[in-house]
C-alpha positions as protocol buffer text, in pm:
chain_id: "A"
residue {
  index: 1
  type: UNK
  ca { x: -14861 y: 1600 z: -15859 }
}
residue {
  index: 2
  type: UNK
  ca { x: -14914 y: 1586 z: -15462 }
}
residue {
  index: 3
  type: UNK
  ca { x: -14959 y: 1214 z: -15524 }
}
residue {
  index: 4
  type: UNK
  ca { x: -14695 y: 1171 z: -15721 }
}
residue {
  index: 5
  type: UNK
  ca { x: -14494 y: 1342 z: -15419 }
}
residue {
  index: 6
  type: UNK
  ca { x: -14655 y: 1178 z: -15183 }
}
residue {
  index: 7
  type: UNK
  ca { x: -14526 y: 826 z: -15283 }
}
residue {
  index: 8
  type: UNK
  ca { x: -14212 y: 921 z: -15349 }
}
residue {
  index: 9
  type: UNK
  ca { x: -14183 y: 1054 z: -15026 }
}
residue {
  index: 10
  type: UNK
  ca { x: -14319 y: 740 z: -14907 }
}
residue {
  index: 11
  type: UNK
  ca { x: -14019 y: 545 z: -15074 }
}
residue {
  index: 12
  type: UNK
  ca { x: -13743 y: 786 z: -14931 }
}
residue {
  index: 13
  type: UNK
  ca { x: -13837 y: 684 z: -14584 }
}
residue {
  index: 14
  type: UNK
  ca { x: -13836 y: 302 z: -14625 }
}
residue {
  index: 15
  type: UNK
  ca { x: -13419 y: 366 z: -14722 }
}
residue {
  index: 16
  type: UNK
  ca { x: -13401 y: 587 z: -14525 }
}
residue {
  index: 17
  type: UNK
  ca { x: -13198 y: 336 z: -14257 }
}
residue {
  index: 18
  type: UNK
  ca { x: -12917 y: 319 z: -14475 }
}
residue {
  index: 19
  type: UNK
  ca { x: -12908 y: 716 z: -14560 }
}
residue {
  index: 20
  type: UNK
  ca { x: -12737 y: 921 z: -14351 }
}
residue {
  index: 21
  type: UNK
  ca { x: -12427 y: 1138 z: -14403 }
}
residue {
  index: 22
  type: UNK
  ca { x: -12096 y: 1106 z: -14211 }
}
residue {
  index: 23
  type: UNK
  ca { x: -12075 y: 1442 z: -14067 }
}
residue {
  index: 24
  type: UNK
  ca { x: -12208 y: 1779 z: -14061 }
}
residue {
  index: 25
  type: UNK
  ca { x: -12090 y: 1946 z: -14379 }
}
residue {
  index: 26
  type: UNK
  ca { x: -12176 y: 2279 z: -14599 }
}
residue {
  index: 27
  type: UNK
  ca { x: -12115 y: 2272 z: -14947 }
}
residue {
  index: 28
  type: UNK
  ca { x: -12172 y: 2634 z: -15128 }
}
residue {
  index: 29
  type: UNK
  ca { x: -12132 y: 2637 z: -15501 }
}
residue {
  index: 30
  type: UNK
  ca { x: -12154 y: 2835 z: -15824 }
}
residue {
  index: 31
  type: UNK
  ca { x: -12169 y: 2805 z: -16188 }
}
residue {
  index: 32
  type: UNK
  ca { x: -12157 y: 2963 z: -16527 }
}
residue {
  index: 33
  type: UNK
  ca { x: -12353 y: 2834 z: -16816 }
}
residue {
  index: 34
  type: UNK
  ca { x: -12299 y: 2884 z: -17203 }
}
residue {
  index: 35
  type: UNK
  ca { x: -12683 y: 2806 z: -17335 }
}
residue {
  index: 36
  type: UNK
  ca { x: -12838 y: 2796 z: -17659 }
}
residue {
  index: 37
  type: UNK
  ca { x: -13183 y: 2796 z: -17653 }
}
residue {
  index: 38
  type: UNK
  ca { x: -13426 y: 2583 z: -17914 }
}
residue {
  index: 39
  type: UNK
  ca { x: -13791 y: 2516 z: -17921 }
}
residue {
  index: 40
  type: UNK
  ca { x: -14106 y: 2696 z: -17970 }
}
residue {
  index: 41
  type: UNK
  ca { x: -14459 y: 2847 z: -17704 }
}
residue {
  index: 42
  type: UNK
  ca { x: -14718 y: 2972 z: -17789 }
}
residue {
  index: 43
  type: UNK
  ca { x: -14848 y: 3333 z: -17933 }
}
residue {
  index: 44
  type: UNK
  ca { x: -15177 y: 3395 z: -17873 }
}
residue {
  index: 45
  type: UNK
  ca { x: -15356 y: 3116 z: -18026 }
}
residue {
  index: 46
  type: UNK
  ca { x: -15056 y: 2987 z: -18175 }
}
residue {
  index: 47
  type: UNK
  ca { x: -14741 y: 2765 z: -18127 }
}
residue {
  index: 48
  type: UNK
  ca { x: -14442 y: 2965 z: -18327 }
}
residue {
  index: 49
  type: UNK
  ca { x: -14087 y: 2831 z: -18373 }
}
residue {
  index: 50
  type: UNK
  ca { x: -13808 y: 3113 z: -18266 }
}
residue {
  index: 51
  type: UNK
  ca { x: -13461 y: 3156 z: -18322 }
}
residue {
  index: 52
  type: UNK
  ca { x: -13326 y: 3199 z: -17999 }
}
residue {
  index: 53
  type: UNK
  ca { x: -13000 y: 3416 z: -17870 }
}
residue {
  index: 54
  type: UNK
  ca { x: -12740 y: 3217 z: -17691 }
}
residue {
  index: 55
  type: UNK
  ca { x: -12721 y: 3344 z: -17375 }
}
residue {
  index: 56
  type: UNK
  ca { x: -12488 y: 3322 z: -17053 }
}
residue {
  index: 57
  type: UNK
  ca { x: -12613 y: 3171 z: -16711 }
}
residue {
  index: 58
  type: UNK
  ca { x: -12557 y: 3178 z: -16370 }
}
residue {
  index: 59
  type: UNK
  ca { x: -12609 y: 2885 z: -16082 }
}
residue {
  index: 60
  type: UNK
  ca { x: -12589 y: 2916 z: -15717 }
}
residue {
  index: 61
  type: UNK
  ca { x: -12641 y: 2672 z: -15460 }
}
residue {
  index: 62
  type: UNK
  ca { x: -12588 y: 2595 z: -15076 }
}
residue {
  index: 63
  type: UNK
  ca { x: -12611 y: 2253 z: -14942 }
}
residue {
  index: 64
  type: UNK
  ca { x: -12597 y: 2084 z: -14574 }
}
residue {
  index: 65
  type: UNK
  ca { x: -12558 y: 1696 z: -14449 }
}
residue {
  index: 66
  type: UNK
  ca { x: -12592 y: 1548 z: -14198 }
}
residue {
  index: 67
  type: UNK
  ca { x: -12562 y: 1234 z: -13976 }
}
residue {
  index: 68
  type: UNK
  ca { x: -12887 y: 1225 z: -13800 }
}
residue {
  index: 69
  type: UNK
  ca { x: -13088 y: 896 z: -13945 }
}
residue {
  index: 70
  type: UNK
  ca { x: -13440 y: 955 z: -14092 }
}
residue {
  index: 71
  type: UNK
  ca { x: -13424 y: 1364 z: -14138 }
}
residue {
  index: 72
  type: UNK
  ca { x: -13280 y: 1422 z: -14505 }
}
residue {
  index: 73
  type: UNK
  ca { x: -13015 y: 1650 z: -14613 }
}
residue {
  index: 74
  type: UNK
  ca { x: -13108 y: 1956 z: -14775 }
}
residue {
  index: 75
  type: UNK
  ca { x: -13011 y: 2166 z: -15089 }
}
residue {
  index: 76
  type: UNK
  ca { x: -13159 y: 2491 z: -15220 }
}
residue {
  index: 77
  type: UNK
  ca { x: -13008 y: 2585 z: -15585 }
}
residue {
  index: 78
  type: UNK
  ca { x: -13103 y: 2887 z: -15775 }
}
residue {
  index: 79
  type: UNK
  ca { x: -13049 y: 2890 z: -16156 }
}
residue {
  index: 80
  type: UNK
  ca { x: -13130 y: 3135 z: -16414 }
}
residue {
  index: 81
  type: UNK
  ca { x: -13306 y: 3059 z: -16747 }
}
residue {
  index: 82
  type: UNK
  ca { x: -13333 y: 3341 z: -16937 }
}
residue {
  index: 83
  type: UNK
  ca { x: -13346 y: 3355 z: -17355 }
}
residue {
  index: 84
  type: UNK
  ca { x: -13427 y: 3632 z: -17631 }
}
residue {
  index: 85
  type: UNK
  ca { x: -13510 y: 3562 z: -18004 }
}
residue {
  index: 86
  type: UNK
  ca { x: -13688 y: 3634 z: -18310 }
}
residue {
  index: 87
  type: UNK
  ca { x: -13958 y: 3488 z: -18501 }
}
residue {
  index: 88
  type: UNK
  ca { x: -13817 y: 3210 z: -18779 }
}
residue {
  index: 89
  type: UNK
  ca { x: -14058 y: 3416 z: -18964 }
}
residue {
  index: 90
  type: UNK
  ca { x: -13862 y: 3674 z: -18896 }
}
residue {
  index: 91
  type: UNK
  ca { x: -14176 y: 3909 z: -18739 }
}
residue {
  index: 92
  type: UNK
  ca { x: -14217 y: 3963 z: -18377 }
}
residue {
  index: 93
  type: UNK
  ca { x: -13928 y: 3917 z: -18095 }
}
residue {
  index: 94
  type: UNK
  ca { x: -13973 y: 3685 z: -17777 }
}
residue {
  index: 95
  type: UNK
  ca { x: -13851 y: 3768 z: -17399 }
}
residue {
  index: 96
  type: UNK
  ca { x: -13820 y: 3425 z: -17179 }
}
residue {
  index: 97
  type: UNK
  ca { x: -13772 y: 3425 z: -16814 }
}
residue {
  index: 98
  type: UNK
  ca { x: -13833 y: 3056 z: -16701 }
}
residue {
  index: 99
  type: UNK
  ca { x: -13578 y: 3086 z: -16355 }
}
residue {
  index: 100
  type: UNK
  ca { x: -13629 y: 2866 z: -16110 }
}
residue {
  index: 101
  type: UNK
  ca { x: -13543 y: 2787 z: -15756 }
}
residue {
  index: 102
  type: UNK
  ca { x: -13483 y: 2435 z: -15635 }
}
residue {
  index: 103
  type: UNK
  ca { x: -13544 y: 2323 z: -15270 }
}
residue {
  index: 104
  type: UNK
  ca { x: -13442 y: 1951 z: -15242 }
}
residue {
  index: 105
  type: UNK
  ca { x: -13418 y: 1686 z: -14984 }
}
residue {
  index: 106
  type: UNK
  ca { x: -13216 y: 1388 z: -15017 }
}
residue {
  index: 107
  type: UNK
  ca { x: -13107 y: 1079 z: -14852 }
}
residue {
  index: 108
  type: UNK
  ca { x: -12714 y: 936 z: -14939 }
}
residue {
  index: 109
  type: UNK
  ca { x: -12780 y: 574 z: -15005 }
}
residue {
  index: 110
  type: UNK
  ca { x: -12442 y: 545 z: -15068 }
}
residue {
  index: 111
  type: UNK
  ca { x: -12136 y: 782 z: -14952 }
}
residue {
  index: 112
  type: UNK
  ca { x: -11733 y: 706 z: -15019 }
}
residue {
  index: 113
  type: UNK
  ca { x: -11456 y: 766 z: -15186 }
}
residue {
  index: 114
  type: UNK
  ca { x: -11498 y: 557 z: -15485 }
}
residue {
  index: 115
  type: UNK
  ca { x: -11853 y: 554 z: -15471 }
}
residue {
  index: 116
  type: UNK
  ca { x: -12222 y: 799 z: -15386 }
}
residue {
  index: 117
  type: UNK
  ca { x: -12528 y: 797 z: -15482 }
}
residue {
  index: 118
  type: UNK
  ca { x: -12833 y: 989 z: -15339 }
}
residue {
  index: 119
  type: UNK
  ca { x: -13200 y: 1007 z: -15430 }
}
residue {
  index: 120
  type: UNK
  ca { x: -13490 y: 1250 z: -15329 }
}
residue {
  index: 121
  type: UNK
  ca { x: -13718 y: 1485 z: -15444 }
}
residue {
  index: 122
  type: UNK
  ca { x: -13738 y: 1829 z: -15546 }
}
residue {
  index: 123
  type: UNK
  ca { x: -13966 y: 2112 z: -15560 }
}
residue {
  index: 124
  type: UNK
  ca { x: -13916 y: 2316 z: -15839 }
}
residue {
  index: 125
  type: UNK
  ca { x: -14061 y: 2646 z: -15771 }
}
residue {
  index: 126
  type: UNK
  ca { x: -14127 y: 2803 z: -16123 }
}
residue {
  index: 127
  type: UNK
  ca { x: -14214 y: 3213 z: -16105 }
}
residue {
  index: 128
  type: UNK
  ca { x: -14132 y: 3381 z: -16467 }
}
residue {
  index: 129
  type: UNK
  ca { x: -14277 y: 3417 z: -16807 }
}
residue {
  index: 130
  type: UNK
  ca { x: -14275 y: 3433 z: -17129 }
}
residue {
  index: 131
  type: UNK
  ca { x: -14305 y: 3739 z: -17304 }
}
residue {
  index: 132
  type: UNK
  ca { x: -14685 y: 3908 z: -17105 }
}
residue {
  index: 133
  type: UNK
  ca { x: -14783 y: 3556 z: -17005 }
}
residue {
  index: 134
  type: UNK
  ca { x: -14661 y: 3453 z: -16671 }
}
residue {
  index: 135
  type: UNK
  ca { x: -14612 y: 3099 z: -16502 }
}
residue {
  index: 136
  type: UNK
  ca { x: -14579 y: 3076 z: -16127 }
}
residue {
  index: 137
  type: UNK
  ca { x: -14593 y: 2668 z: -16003 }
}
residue {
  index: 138
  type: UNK
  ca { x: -14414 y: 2482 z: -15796 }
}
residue {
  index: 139
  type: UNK
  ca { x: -14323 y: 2146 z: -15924 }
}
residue {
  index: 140
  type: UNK
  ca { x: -14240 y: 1824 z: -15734 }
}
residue {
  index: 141
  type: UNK
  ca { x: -13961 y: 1640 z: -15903 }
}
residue {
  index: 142
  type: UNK
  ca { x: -13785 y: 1316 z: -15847 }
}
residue {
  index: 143
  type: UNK
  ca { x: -13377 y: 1411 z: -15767 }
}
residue {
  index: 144
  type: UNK
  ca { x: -13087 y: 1214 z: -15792 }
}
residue {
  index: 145
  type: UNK
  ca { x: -12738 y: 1229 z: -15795 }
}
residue {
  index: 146
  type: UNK
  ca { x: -12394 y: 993 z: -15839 }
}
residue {
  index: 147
  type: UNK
  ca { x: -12039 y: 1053 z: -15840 }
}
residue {
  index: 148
  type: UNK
  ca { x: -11743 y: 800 z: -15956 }
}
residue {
  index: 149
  type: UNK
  ca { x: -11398 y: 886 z: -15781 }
}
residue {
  index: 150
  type: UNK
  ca { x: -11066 y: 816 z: -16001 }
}
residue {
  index: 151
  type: UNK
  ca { x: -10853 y: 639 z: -15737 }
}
residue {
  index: 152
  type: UNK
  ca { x: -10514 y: 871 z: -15712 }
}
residue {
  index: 153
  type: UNK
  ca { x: -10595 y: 1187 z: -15972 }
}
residue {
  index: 154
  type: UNK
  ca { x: -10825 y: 1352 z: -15791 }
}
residue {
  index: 155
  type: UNK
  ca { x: -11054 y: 1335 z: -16006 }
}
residue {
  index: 156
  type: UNK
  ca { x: -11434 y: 1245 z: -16025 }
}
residue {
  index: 157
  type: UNK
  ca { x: -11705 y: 1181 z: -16252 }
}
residue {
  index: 158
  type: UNK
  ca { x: -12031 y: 1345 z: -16167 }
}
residue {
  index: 159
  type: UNK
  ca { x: -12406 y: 1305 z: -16247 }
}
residue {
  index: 160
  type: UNK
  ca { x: -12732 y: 1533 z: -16123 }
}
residue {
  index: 161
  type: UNK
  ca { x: -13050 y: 1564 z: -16248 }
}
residue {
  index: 162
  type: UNK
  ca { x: -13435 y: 1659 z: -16166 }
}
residue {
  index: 163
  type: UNK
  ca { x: -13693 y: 1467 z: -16367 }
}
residue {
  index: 164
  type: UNK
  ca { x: -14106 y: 1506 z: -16396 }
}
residue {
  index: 165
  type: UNK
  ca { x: -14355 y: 1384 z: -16666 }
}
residue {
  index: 166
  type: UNK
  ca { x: -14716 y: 1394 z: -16527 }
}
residue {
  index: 167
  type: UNK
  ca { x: -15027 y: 1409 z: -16800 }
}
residue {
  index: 168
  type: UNK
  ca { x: -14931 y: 1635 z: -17097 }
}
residue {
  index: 169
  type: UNK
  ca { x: -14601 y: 1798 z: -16891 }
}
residue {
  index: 170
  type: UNK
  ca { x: -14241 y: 1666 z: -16858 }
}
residue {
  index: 171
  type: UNK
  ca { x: -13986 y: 1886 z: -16707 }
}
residue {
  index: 172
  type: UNK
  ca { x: -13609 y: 1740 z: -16702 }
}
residue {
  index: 173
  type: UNK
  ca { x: -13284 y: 1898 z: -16568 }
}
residue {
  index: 174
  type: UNK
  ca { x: -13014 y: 1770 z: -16586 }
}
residue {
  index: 175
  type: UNK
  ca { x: -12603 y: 1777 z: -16616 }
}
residue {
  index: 176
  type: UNK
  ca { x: -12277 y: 1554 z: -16588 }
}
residue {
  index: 177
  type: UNK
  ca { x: -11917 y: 1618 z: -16562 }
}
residue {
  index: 178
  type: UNK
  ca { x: -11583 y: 1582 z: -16450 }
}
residue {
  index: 179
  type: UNK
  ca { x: -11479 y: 1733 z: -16121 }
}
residue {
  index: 180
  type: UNK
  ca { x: -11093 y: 1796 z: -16019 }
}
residue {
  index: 181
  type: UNK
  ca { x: -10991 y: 1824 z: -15594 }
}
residue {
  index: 182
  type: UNK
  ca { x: -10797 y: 2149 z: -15621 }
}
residue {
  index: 183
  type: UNK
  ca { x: -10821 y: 2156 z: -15232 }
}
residue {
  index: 184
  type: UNK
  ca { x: -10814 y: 1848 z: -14996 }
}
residue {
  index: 185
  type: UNK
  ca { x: -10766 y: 1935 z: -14626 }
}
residue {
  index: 186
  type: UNK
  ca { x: -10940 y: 1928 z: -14270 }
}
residue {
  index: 187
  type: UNK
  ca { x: -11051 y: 2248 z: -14323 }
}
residue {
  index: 188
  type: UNK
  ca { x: -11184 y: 2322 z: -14647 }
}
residue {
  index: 189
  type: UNK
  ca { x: -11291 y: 2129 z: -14956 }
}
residue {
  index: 190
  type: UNK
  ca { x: -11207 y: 2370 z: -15301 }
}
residue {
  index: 191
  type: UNK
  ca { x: -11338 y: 2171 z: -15634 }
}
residue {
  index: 192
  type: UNK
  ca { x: -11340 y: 2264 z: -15977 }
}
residue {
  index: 193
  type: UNK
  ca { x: -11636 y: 2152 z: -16196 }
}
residue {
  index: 194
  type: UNK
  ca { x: -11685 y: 2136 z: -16630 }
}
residue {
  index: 195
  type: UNK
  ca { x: -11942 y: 1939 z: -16802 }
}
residue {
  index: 196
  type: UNK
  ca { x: -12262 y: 1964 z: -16977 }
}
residue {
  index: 197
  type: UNK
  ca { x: -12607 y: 2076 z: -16880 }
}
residue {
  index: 198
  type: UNK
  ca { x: -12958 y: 2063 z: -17070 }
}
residue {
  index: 199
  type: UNK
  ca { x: -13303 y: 2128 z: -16929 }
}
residue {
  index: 200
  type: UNK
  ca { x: -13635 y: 2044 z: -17124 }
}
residue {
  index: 201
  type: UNK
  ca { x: -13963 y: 2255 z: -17059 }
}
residue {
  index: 202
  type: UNK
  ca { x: -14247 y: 2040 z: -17222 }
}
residue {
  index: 203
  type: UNK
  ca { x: -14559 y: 2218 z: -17119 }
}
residue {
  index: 204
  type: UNK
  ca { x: -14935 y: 2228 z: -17230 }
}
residue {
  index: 205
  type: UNK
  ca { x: -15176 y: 2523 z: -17119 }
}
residue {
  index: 206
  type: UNK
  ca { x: -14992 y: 2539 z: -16804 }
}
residue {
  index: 207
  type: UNK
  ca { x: -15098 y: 2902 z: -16647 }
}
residue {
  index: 208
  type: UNK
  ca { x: -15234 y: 2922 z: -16995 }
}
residue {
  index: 209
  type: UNK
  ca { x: -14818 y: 2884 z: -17170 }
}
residue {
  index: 210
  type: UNK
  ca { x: -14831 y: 2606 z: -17421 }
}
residue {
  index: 211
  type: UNK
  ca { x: -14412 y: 2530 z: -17488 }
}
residue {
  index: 212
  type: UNK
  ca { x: -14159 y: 2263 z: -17628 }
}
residue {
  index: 213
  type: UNK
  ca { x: -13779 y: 2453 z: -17501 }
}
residue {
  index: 214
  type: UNK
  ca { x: -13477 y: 2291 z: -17486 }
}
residue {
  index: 215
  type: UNK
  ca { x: -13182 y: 2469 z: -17304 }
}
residue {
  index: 216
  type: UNK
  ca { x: -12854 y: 2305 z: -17290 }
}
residue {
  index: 217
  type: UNK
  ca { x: -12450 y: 2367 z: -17345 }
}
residue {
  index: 218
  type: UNK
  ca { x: -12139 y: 2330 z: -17135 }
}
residue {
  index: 219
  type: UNK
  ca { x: -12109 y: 2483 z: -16768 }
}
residue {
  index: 220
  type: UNK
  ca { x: -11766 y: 2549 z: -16541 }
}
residue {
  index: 221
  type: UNK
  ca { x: -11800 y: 2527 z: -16174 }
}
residue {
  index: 222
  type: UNK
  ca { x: -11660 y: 2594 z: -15780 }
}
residue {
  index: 223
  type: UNK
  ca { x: -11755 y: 2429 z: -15508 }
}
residue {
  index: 224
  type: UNK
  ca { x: -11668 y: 2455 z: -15147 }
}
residue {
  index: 225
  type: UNK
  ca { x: -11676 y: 2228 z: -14887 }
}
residue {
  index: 226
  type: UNK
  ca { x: -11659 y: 2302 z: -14511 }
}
């Protein structure tokens, strides 16, 4: 993983000439997630399947640009990822705490109206568990982002998403959306987010957790620019 990182952070600085944002801004944001929950880990010596509750989850995040050429922006999002279920079986119940903070840095290879793209990477810092076992690692994930502006509605199309898959592990998360400019000003930014979000845990004998989860379902969102 800290060659995987180390390339990628190799990349970031050979675009990093064209990267740069506009001006100083602060974006703070929140979200609320409607999740269902599907997969299996392991129990003991064994991989069960579970029927999960669906559960409701929160996002936060605060974000800063910046013009200055070759230092990257920054992000730091913290998300929740918590499930409880029963055995298909129908013996034995389940506790999952899998929340995560994200600490990203990005470069805007792109930045306007119509048009942005950036690309980075992320460190995923993992500190849960599942039921007694527990799984503390921090991740390095490629990051990426775009967003499509609707000339004259206010409206944008949106895509974000962290993806890893190193040896017998893939992590992926992901969402995508529509966005609506409820506030447009000098002052302050105000926009309102819905769309869809899934994240995949794909994990073998990490920490000693062996797990195939998927977690995904629709999301509503505010943002807010200064």
């Amino acid at each position: 993983m800290k060659k995987t990182a180390a390339l990628i952070a190799t990349a970031m600085m050979l675009t990093s000439t064209t990267a740069s944002a506009d001006a100083i801004g602060v974006y703070v944001g929140a979200q609320v997630w409607d999740m269902a929950t599907d997969g299996s880990h392991d129990v003991g010596i064994f991989q069960d399947e579970f029927s999960y509750d669906d559960e409701t989850q929160a996002r936060y995040y605060i974000e800063l640009e910046h013009p200055i050429p070759f230092i990257p922006n920054a992000k730091i999002a913290r998300s929740e990822l918590m499930s409880q279920g029963t055995e298909t079986t129908g013996f034995g119940d389940t506790e999952i705490d899998l929340s995560y903070t994200d600490y990203t840095l990005y470069y805007e290879l792109f930045d306007n109206d119509l048009f942005a793209f950036d690309f980075g990477i992320t460190a995923k810092d993992l500190s849960g568990d599942i039921d007694d076992d527990n799984l503390d690692e921090i991740v390095p994930m490629l990051y990426a982002s775009a967003q499509v502006g609707l000339p004259l509605t206010g409206l944008s199309l949106f895509a974000e998403g962290n993806f890893l898959s190193l040896d017998d592990h893939t992590f992926a998360d992901y969402q995508a959306g529509i966005a609506y400019a409820l506030i447009d000003n000098m002052l302050i930014d105000v926009n309102l987010s819905v769309g869809y979000r899934a994240v995949t845990v794909d994990i073998d004998d990490l920490d000693g957790i062996t797990a195939d989860l998927d977690f995904d379902g629709a999301f509503a969102g505010v943002e807010v620019h200064f």
